[in-house]
Backbone as JSON, one array per atom type, in Angstrom:
{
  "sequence": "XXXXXXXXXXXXXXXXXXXXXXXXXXXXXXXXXXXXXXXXXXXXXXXXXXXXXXXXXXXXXXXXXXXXXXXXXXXXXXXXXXXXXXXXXXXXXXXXXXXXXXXXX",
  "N": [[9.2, 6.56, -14.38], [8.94, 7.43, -10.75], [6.64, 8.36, -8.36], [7.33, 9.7, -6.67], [9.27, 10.73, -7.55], [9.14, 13.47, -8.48], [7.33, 14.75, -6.93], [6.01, 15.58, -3.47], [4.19, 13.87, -0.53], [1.8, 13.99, 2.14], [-0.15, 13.27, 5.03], [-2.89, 12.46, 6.46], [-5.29, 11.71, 9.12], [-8.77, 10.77, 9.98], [-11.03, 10.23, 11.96], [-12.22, 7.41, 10.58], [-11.03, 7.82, 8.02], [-8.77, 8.09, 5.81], [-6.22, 10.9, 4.68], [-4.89, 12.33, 2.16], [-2.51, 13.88, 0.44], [-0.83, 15.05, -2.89], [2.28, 16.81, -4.06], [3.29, 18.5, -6.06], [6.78, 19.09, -6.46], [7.8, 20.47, -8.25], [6.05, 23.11, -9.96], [5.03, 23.0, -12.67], [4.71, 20.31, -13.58], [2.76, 19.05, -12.46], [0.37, 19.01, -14.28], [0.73, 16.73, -15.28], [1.0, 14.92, -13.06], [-1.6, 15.36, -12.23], [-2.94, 14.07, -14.45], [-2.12, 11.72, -14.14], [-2.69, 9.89, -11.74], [-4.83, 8.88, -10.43], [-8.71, 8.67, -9.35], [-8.96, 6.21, -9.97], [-6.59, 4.72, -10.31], [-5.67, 4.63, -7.63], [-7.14, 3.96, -6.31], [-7.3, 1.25, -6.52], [-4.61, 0.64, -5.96], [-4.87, 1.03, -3.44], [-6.37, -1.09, -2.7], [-6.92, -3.47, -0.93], [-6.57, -1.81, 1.66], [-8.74, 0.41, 1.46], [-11.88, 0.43, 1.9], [-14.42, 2.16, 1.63], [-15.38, 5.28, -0.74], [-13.04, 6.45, -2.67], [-12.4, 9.64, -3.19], [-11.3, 12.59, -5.47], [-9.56, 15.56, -4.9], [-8.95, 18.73, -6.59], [-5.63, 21.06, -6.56], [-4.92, 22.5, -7.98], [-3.57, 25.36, -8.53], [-2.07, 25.32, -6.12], [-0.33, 23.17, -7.21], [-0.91, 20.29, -6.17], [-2.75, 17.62, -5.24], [-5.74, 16.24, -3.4], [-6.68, 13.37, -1.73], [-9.23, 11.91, -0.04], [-9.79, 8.97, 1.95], [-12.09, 6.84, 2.1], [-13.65, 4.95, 4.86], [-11.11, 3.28, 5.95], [-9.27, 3.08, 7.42], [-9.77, 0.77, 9.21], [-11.31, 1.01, 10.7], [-10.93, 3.33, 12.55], [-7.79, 5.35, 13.7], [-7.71, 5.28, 16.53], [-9.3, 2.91, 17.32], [-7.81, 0.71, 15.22], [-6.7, -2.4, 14.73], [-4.18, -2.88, 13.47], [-1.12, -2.58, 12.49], [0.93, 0.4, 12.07], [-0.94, 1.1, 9.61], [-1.65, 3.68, 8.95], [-0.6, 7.27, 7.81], [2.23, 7.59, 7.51], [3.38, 5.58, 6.1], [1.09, 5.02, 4.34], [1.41, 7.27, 2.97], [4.28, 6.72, 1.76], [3.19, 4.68, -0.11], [1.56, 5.45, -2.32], [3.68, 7.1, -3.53], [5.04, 5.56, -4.4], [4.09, 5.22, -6.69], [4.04, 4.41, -10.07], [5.08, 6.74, -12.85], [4.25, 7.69, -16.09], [6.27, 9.18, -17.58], [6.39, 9.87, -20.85], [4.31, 11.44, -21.41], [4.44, 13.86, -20.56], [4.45, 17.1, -20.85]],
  "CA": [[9.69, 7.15, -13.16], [8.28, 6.82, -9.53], [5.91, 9.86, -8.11], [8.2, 10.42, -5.81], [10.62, 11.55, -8.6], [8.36, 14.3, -9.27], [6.12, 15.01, -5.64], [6.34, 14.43, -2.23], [3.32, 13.59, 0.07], [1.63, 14.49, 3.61], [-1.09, 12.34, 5.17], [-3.85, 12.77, 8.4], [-6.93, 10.69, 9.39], [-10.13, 11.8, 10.25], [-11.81, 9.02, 12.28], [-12.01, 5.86, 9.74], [-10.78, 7.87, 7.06], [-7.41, 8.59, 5.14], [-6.35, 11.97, 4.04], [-3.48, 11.71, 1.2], [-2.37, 15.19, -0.29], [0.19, 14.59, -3.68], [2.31, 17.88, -3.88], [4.29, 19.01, -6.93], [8.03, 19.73, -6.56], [7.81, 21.84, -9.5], [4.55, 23.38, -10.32], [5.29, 22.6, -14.51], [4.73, 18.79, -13.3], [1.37, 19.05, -11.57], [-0.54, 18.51, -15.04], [1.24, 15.48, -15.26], [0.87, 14.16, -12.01], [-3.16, 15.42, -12.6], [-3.29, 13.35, -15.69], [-2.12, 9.83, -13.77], [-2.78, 10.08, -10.48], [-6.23, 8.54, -10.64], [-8.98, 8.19, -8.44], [-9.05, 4.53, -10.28], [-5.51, 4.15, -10.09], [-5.5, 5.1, -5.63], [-8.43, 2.91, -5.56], [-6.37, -0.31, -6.95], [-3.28, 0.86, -4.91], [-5.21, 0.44, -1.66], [-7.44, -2.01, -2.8], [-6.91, -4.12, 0.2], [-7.19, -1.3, 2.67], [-10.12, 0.72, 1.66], [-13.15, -0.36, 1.9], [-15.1, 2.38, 0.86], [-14.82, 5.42, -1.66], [-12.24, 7.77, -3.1], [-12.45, 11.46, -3.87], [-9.77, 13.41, -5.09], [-10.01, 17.36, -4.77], [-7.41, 19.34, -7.44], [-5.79, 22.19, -5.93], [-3.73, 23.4, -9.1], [-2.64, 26.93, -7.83], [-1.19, 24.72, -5.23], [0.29, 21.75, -7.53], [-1.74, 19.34, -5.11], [-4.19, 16.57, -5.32], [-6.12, 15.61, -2.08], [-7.45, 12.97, -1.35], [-10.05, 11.36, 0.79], [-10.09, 7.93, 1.46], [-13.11, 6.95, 2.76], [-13.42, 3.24, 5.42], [-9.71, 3.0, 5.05], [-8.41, 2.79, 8.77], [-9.92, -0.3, 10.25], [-12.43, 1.65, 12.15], [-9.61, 4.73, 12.87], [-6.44, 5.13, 14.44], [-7.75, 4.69, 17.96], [-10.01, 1.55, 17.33], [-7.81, -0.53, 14.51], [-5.13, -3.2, 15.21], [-3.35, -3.15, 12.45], [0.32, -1.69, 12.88], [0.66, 1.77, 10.93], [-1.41, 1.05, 8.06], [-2.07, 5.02, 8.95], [-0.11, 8.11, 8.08], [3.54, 7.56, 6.6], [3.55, 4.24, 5.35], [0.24, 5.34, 3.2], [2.15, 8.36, 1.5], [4.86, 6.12, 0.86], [2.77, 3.7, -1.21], [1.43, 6.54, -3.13], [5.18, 7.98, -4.52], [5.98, 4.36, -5.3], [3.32, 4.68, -7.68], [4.77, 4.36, -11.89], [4.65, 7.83, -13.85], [4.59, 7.49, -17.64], [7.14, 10.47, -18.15], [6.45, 10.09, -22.05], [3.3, 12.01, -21.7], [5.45, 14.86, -19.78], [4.74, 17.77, -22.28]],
  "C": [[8.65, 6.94, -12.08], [7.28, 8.37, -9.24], [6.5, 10.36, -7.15], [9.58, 11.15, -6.61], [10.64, 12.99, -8.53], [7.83, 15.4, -7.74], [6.85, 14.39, -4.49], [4.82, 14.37, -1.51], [3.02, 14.2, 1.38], [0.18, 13.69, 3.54], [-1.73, 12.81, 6.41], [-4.91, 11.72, 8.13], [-8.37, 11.74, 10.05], [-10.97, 10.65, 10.92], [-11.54, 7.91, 11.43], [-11.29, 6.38, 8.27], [-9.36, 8.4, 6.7], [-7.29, 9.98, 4.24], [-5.24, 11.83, 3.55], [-3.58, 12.95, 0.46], [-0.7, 14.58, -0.91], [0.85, 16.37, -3.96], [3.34, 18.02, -5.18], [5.57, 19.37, -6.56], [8.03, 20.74, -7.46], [6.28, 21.46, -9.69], [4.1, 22.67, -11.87], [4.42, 20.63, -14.22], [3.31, 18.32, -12.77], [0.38, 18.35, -12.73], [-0.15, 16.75, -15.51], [0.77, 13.96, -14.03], [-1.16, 13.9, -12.16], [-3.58, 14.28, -13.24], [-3.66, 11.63, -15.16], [-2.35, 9.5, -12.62], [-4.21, 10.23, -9.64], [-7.07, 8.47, -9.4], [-9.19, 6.1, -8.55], [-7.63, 3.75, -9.7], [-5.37, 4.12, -8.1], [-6.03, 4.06, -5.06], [-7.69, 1.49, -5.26], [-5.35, -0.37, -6.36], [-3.68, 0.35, -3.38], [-6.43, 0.04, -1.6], [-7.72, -2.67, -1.33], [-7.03, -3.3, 1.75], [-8.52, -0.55, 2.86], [-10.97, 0.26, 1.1], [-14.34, 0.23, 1.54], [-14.72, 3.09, -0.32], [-13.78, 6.48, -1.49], [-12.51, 8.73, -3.24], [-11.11, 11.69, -3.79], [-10.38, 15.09, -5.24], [-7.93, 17.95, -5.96], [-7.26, 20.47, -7.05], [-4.6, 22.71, -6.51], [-2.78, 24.42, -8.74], [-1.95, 26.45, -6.77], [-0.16, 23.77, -5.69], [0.02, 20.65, -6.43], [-2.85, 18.75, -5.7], [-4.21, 16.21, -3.46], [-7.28, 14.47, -2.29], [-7.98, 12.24, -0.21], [-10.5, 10.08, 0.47], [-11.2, 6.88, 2.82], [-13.2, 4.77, 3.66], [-12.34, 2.48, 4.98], [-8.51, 2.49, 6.2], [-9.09, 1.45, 9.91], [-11.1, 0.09, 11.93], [-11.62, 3.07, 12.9], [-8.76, 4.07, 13.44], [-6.89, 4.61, 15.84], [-8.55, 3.34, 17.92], [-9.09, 0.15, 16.24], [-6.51, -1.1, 15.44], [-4.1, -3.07, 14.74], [-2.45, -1.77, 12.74], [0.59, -1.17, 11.51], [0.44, 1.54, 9.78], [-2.07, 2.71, 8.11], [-0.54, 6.13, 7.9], [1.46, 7.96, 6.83], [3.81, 6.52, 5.67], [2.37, 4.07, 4.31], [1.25, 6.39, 2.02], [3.23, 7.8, 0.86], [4.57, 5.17, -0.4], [2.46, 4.73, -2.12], [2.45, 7.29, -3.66], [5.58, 6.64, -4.78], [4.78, 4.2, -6.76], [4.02, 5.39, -9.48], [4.1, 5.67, -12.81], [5.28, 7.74, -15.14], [5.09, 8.66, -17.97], [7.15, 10.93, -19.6], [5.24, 11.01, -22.27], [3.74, 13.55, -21.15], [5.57, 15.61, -21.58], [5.8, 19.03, -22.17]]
}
């Protein structure tokens, strides 16, 4: 299944950097999403845009992952060229990402 099956997303910038919060639809689902929802796997997703690193922050009692994606905007929103590699078209890559539902306890 997709992570958007499961979650939906919300995104901001911060100067050069990407903020990507993953949100549980159902809370039950969160350890799931926890489990695959890597800072390895984020990294390899937006290999080609960031440039430096990842952090994720777990915010369980919320069913949320945040993360911070660090030299990811081309120098930020007001300095890059590149047409909306910001904001919506990030959180969508992130719910197209493949959840192994067999681990779903």
């Amino acid at each position: 299944m997709l992570l958007r099956d499961i979650a939906h997303s919300r995104t901001g910038d911060k100067g050069n950097r990407s903020i990507i919060s993953v949100i549980a639809y159902d809370i039950n689902d969160f350890s799931l999403i926890e489990s695959q929802v890597t800072i390895e796997r984020v990294k390899l997703l937006y290999k080609d845009i960031v440039k430096g690193r990842v952090e994720r922050f777990s915010l369980p009692q919320l069913g949320a992952l945040n993360f911070i994606l660090h030299d990811a905007l081309g120098g930020g929103v007001t300095k890059s060229l590149a047409l909306d590699a910001h904001g919506k078209s990030l959180s969508s890559a992130i719910l197209s990402m493949e959840i192994d539902q067999s681990m779903k306890s």
